[in-house]
C-alpha positions as CSV (number, residue, x, y, z in Angstrom):
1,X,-23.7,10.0,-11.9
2,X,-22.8,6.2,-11.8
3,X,-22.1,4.8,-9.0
4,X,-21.1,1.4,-7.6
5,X,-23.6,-0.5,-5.4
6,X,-22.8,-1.4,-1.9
7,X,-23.3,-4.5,0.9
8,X,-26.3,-3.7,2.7
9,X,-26.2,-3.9,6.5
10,X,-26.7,-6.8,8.3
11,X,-30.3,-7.5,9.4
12,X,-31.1,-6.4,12.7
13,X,-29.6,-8.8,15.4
14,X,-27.2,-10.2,12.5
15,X,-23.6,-9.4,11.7
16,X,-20.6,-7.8,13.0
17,X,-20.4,-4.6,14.7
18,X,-17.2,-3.2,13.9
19,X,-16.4,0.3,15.3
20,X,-15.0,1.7,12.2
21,X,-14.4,5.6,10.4
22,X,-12.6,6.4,6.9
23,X,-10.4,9.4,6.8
24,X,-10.6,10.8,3.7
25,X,-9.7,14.4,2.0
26,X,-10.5,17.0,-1.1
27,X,-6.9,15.6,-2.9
28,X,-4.0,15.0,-2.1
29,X,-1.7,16.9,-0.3
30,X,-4.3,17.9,2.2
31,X,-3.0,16.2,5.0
32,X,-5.2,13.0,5.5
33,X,-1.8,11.2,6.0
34,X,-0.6,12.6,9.4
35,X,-4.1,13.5,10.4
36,X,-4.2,9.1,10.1
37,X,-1.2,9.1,11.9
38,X,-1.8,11.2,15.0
39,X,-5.3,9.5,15.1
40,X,-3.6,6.1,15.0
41,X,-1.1,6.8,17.6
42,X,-3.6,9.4,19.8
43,X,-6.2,6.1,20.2
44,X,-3.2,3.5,20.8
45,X,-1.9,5.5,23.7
46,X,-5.1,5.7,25.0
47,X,-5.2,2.2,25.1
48,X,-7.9,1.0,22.1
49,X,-7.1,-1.9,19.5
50,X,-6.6,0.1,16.9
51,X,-7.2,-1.7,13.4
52,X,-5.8,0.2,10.4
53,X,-6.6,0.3,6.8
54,X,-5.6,1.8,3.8
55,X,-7.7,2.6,0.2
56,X,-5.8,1.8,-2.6
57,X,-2.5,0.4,-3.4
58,X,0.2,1.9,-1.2
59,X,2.9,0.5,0.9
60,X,4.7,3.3,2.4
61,X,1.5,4.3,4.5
62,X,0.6,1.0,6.0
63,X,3.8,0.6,7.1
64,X,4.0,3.5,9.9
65,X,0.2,2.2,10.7
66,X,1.7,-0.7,11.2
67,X,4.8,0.6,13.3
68,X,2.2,2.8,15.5
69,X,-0.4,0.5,16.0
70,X,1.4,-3.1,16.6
71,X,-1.1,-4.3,13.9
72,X,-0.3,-5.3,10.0
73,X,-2.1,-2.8,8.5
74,X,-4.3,-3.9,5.3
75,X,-5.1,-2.7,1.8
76,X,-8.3,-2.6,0.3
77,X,-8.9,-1.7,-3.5
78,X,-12.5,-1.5,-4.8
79,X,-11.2,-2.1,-8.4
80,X,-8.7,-4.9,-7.9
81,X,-11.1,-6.8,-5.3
82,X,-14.8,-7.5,-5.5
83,X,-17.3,-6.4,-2.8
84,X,-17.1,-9.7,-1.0
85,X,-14.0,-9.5,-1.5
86,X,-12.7,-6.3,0.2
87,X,-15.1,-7.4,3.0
88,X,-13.6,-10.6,3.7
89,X,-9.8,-8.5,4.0
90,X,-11.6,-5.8,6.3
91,X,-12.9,-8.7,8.6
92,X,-10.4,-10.5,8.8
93,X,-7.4,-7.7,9.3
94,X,-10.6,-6.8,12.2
95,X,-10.3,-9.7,13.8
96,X,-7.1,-11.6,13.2
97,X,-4.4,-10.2,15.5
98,X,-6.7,-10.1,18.3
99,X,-10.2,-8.5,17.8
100,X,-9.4,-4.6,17.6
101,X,-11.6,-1.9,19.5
102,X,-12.2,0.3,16.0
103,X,-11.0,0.3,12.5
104,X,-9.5,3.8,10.9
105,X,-9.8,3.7,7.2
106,X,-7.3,6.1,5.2
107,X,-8.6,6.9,1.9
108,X,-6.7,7.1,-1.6
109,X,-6.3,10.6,-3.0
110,X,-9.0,13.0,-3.1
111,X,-12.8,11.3,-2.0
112,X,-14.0,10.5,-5.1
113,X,-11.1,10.2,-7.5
114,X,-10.7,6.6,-8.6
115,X,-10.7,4.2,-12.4
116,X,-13.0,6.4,-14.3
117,X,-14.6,9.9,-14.6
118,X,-18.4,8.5,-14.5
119,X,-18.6,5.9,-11.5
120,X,-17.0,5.3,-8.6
121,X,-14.7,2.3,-9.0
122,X,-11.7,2.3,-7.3
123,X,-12.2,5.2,-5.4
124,X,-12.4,5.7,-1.5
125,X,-16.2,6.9,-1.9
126,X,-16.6,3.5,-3.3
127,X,-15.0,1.8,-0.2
128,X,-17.1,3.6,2.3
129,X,-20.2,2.4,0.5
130,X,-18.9,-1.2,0.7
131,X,-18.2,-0.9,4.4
132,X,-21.0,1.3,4.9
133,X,-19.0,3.5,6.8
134,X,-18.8,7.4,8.2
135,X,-16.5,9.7,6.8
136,X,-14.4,12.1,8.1
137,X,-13.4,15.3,5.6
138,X,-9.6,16.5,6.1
139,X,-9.9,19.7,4.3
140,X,-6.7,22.1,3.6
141,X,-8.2,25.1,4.6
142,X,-5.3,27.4,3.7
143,X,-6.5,30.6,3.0
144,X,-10.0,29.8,2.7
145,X,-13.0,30.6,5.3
146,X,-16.6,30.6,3.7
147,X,-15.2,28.6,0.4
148,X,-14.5,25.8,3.2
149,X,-18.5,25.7,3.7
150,X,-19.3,25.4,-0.3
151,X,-16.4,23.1,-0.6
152,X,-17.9,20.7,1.9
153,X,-21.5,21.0,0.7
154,X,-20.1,19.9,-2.8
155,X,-18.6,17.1,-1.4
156,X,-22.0,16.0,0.4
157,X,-24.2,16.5,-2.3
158,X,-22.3,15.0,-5.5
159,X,-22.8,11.8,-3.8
160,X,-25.3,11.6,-0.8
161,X,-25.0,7.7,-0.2
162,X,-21.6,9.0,1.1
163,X,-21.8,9.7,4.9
164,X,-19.6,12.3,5.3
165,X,-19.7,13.2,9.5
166,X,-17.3,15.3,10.5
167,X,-14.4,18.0,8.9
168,X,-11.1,18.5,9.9
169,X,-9.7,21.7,9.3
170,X,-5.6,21.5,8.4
171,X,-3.4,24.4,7.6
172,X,-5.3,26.3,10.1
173,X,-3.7,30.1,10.5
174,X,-5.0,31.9,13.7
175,X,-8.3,31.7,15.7
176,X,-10.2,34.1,13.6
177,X,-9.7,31.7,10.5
178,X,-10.8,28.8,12.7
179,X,-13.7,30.4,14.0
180,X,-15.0,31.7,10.8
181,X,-14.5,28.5,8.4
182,X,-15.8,26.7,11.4
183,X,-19.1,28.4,11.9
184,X,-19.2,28.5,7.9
185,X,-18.9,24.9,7.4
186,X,-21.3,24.0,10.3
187,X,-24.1,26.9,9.3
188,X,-24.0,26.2,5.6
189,X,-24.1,22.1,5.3
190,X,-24.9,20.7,9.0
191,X,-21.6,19.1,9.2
192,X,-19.9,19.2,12.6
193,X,-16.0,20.7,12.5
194,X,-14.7,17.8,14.8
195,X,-10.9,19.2,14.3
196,X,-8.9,22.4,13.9
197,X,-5.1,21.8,13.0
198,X,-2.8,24.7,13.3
199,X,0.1,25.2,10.7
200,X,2.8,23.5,12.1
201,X,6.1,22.5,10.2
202,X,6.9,19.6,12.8
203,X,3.9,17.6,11.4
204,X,5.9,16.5,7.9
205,X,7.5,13.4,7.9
206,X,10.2,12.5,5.4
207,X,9.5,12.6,1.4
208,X,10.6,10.8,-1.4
209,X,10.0,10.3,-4.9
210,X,7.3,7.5,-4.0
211,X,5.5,9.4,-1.4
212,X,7.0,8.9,2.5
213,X,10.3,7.5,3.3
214,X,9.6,3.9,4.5
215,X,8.7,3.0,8.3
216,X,11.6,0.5,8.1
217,X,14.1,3.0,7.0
218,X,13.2,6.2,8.7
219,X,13.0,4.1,11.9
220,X,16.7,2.8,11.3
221,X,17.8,6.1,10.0
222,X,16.2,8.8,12.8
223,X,17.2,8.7,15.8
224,X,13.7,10.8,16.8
225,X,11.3,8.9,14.7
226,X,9.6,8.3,18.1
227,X,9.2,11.5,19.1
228,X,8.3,12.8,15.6
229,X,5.2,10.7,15.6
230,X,4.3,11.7,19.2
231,X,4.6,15.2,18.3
232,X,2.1,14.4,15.4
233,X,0.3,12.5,18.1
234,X,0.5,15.6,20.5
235,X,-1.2,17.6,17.9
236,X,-4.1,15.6,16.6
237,X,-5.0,15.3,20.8
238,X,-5.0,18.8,21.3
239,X,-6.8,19.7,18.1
240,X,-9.2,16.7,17.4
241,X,-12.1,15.8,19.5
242,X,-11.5,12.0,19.8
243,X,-14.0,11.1,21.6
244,X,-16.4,12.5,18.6
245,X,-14.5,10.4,16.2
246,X,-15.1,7.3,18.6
247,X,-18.8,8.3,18.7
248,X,-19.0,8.4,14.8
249,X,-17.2,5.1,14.3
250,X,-19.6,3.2,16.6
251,X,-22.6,4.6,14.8
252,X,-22.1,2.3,12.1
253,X,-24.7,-1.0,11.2
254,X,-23.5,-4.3,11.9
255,X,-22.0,-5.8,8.4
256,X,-23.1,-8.8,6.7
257,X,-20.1,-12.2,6.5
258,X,-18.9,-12.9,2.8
259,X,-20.2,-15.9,1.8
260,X,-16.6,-17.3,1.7
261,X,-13.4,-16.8,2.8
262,X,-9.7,-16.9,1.3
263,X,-8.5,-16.9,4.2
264,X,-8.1,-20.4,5.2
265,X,-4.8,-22.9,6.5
266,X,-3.8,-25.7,4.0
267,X,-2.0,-28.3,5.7
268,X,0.9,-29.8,3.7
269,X,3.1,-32.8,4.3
270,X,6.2,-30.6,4.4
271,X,6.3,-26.9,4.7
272,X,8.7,-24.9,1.8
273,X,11.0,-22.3,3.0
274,X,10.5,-18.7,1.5
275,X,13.2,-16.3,2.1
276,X,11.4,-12.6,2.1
277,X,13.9,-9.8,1.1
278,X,13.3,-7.5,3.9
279,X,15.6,-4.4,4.9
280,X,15.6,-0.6,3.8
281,X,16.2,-1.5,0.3
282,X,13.1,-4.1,0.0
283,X,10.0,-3.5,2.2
284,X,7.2,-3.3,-0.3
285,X,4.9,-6.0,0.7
286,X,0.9,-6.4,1.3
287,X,0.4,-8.4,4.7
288,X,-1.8,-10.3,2.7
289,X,0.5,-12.0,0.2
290,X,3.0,-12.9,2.9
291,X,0.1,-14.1,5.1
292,X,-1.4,-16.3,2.4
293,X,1.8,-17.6,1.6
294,X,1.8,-18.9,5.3
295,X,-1.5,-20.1,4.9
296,X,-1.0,-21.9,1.7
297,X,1.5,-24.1,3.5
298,X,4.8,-21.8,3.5
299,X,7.7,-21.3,6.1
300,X,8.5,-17.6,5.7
301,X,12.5,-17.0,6.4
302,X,13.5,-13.0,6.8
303,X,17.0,-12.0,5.4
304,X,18.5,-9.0,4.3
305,X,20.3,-8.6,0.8
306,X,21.9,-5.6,2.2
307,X,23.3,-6.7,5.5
308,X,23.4,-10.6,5.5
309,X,26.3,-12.3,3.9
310,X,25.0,-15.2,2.7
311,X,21.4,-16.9,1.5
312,X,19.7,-18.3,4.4
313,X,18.7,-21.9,4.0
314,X,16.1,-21.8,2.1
315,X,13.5,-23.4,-0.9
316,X,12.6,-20.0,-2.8
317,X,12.8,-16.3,-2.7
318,X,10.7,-13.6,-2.9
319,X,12.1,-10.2,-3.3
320,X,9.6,-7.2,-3.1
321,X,9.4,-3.8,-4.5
322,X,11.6,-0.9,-2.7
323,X,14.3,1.4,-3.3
324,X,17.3,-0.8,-4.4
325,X,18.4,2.4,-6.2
326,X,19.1,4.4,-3.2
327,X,21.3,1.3,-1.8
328,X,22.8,0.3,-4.6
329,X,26.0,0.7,-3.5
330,X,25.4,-1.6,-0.5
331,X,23.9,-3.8,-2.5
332,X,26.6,-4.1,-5.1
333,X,29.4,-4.0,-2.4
334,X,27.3,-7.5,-0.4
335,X,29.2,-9.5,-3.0
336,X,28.9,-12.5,-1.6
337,X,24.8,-12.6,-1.2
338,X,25.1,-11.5,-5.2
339,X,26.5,-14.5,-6.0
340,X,24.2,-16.8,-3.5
341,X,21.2,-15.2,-5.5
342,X,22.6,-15.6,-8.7
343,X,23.4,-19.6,-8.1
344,X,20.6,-19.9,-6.5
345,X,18.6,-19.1,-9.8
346,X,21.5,-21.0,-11.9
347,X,20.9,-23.7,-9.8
348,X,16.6,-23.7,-10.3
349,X,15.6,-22.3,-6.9
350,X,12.1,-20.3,-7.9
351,X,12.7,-16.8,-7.4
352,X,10.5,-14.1,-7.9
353,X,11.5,-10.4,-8.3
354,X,8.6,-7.5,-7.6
355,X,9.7,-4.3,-9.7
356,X,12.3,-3.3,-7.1
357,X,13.7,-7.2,-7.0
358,X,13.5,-7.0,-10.7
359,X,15.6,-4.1,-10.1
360,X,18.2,-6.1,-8.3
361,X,17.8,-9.6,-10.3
362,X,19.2,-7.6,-13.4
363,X,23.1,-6.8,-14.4
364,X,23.5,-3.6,-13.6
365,X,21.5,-0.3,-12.1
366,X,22.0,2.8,-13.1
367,X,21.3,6.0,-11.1
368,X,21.8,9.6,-11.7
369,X,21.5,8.7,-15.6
370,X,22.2,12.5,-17.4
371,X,18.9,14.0,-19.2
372,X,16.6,11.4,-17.6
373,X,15.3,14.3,-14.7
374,X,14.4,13.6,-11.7
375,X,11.1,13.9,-10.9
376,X,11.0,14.8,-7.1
377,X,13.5,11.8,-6.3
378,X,15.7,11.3,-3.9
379,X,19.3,12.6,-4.9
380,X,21.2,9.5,-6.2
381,X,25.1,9.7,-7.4
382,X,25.6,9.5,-11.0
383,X,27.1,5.7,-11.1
384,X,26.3,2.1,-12.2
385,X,26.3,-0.7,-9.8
386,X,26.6,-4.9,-10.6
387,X,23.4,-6.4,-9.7
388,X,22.7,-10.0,-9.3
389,X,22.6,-10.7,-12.9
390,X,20.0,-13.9,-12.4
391,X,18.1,-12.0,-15.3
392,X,19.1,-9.9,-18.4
393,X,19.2,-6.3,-18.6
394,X,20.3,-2.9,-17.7
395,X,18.2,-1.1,-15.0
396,X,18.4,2.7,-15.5
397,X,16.5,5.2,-13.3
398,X,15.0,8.4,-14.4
399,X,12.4,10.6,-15.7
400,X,10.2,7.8,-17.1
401,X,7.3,7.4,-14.4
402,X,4.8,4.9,-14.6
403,X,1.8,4.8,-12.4
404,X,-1.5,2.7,-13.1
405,X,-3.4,-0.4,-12.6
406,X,-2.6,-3.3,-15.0
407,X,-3.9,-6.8,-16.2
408,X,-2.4,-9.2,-17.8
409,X,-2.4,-13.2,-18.4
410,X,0.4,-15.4,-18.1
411,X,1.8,-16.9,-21.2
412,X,4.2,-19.5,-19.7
413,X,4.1,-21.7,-16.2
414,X,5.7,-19.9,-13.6
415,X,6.3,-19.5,-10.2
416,X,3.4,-17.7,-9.7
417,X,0.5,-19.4,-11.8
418,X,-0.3,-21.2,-14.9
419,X,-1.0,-20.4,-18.4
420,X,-4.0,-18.9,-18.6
421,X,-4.4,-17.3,-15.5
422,X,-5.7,-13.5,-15.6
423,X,-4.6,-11.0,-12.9
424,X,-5.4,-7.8,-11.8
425,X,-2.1,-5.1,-10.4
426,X,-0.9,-2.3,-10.4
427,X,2.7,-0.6,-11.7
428,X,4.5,2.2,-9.9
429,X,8.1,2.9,-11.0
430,X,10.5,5.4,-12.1
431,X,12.7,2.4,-13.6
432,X,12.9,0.9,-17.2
433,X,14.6,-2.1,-18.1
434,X,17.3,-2.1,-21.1
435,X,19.6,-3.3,-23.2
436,X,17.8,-6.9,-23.3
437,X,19.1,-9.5,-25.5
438,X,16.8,-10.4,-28.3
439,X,16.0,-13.9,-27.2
440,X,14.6,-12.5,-23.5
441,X,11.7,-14.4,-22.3
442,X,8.3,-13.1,-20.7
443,X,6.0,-15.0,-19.3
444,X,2.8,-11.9,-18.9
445,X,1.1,-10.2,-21.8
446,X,-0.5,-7.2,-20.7
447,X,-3.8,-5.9,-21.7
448,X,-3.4,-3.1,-19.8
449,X,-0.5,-1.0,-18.0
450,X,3.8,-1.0,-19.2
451,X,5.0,-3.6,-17.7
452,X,8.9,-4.3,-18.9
453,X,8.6,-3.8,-23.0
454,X,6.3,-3.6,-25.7
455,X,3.3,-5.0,-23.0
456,X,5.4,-7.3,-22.0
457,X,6.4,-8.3,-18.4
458,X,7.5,-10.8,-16.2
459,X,11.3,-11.5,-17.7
460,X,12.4,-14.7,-17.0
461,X,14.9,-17.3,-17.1
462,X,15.0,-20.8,-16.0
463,X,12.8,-20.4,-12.5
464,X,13.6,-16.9,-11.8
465,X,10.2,-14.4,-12.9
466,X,10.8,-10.5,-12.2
467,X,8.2,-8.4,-13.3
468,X,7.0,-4.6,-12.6
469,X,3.8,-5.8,-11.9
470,X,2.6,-5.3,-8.1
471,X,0.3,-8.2,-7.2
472,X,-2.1,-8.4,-4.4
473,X,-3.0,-11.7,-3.5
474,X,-6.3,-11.2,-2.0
475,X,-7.2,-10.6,-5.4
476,X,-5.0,-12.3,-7.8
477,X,-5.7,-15.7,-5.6
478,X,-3.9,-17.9,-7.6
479,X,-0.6,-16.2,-6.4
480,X,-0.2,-17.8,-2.8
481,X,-0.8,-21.2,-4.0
482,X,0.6,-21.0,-6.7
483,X,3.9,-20.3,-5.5
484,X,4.3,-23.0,-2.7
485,X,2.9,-25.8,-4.8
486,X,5.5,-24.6,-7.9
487,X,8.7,-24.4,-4.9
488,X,7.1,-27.8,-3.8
489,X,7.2,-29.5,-6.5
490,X,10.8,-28.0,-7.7
């Protein structure tokens, strides 16, 4: 088996000692999730500085961390970022909003799923390595007893530079199941069962076609979000010994500084506006690009293309990914902020549009398109709505899913970066762009991933990029400055 190295531990006396535990799982679907959660919320109430993380590329999940915990809740990705790398984002998310008391990782599908079938890039296994950090097994014990003991010693064993500490059993029926997988698990592979969750329908949270329902929307939407997550909260106290997770979190070495950081202030004559699209349509946004932004120089101004009337005054936009197609109607009927967008980007203003705001920087979207299915979406009204119309196209939703990393180069000077420059993202849509006139520009050749056609992403016109491409600017660096030296110098 390959797998990656990781940072040593600090020498003795040397370092950072960061309280800190990954919750990971078999797969998906097992529960890791709420067990996150309840944990998050279960150590906030009880008064601890509760940093949280997430493996991978997700927005949806970091944004109830965030909601629970008061914290801006970080991404780390062992493909997309270096070692140094992901340690600089885990320090730095550790200590930046006031030092926290402990840092809960979640992990990214099952343990050690990740790039490839022979080494552990991009997997969760390869982030606990980096951090040098314990693991804590959610396990869907569902029907199982004594298979939850071979499961768990297969998990130890296939890689044993993985610390894996503790098991939580979910999907738990009655005591005798508890008891028996219990003293399975513990007899079998020395592993301590720190957590027994009963079956209990009031731990789901909403669903969609992405994964959850945004914090942003299902707090605006729910009139007992609160008490949803306290139930969760209620649950993980009564069936998790927390104080065992606290004891395996500060069992952990002190960790080594990256030689660098890219987290540093640049002080500029005169500070650009950004206006960040941010409501229940558009919420898909890693802290660290809007942070960097800031720290590259940048004013960040809020608005709402669904509620606000009007543009606020402002140098550039950024519109992130979301579900535009699930308020399109709004969208369309916010006439007047259409027609800002649209002569704003007439008129030069940089704009760039993240797979859902490419969504909405196109003529029209189309939902509920005939023959297209539906994979597990959301129910949308068979209908086409106006969009901005700042780019070309015809936005149709449906069947066609694409999920994956991606790389590509720029092959014109945009908005954000050069000719030349090489990234490293990811693409998660169930969107595809049509009817484009045969002239349409793109400024990104892919050498890997969809992107818009043919390879091709990043449509643009005058200053206005879109692109399906999700980048994450703690490790496609160019992106921050980039951006405020282009709407600088517009």
């Amino acid at each position: 088996m390959n797998t990656s190295t990781h940072i040593k531990p600090a020498a003795s006396g040397e370092g950072k000692h960061i309280p800190r535990v990954l919750i990971s799982a078999g797969s998906s679907s097992s529960g890791k999730t709420t067990v996150t959660i309840g944990l998050l919320a279960a150590l906030s109430k009880a008064g601890y500085k509760v940093q949280p993380f997430k493996v991978g590329l997700d927005y949806i999940d970091p944004s109830y961390y965030s909601d629970i915990t008061g914290r801006r809740a970080r991404n780390i990705d062992g493909y997309l970022m270096d070692e140094e790398r992901v340690l600089d984002v885990f320090l730095h998310g550790y200590e930046v909003d006031g030092e926290a008391d402990i840092a809960i990782i979640e992990g990214v599908r099952g343990l050690y799923e990740g790039l490839e079938s022979y080494s552990d890039i991009g997997s969760t296994a390869q982030i606990a390595k980096i951090l040098n950090c314990a693991v804590i097994l959610v396990l869907n014990a569902r029907s199982i007893t004594r298979s939850a003991a071979a499961i768990v010693s297969g998990f130890k064993a296939f890689d044993p530079q993985v610390n894996i500490a503790g098991v939580i059993l979910n999907n738990i029926g009655g005591q005798r199941h508890a008891m028996k997988a219990k003293e399975a698990i513990e007899h079998y592979t020395g592993v301590p069962v720190i957590g027994i969750i009963h079956r209990n329908n009031e731990m789901m949270i909403s669903m969609r076609h992405l994964g959850l329902v945004p914090a942003i929307e299902e707090r605006r939407r729910s009139a007992d979000f609160d008490t949803r997550i306290n139930t969760i909260r209620d649950v993980i106290i009564e069936g998790v010994d927390i104080d065992k997770v606290l004891d395996i979190a500060r069992q952990t070495a002190p960790l080594s500084r990256p030689s660098d950081t890219i987290f540093v202030r640049r002080e500029i004559s005169q500070k650009p506006v950004i206006g960040i699209a941010l409501d229940e349509a558009f919420n898909f946004y890693y802290h660290d690009n809007l942070e960097l932004l800031q720290l590259a120089g940048a004013k960040l101004q809020y608005f709402s293309p669904v509620h606000d009337k009007h543009l606020p005054d402002v140098d550039g936009i950024y519109i992130g990914g979301g579900y535009p197609e699930l308020f399109a109607a709004e969208l369309e009927a916010n006439i007047s902020m259409r027609e800002d967008m649209k002569a704003a980007s007439e008129a030069g203003m940089p704009i760039y549009g993240e797979c859902g705001g490419l969504m909405y920087l196109t003529e029209k979207l189309t939902t509920g398109v005939k023959d297209k299915g539906t994979y597990h979406m959301a129910e949308m009204p068979e209908s086409t709505y106006d969009m901005v119309g700042a780019l070309p196209g015809h936005t149709l939703m449906g069947h066609k899913r694409v999920v994956s990393y991606n790389i590509g180069s720029l092959t014109l000077d945009t908005v954000i970066g050069k000719i030349g420059n090489d990234f490293r993202a990811h693409e998660f849509h169930h969107s595809e762009v049509t009817e484009l006139p045969e002239d349409a520009k793109f400024a990104i050749k892919l050498s890997r991933g969809t992107g818009i056609i043919e390879g091709w992403d990043g449509l643009t016109v005058k200053n206005t990029l879109g692109c399906y491409a999700h980048l994450v600017a703690s490790s496609y660096e160019e992106f921050a400055r980039s951006f405020v030296e282009f709407i600088y110098n517009t």
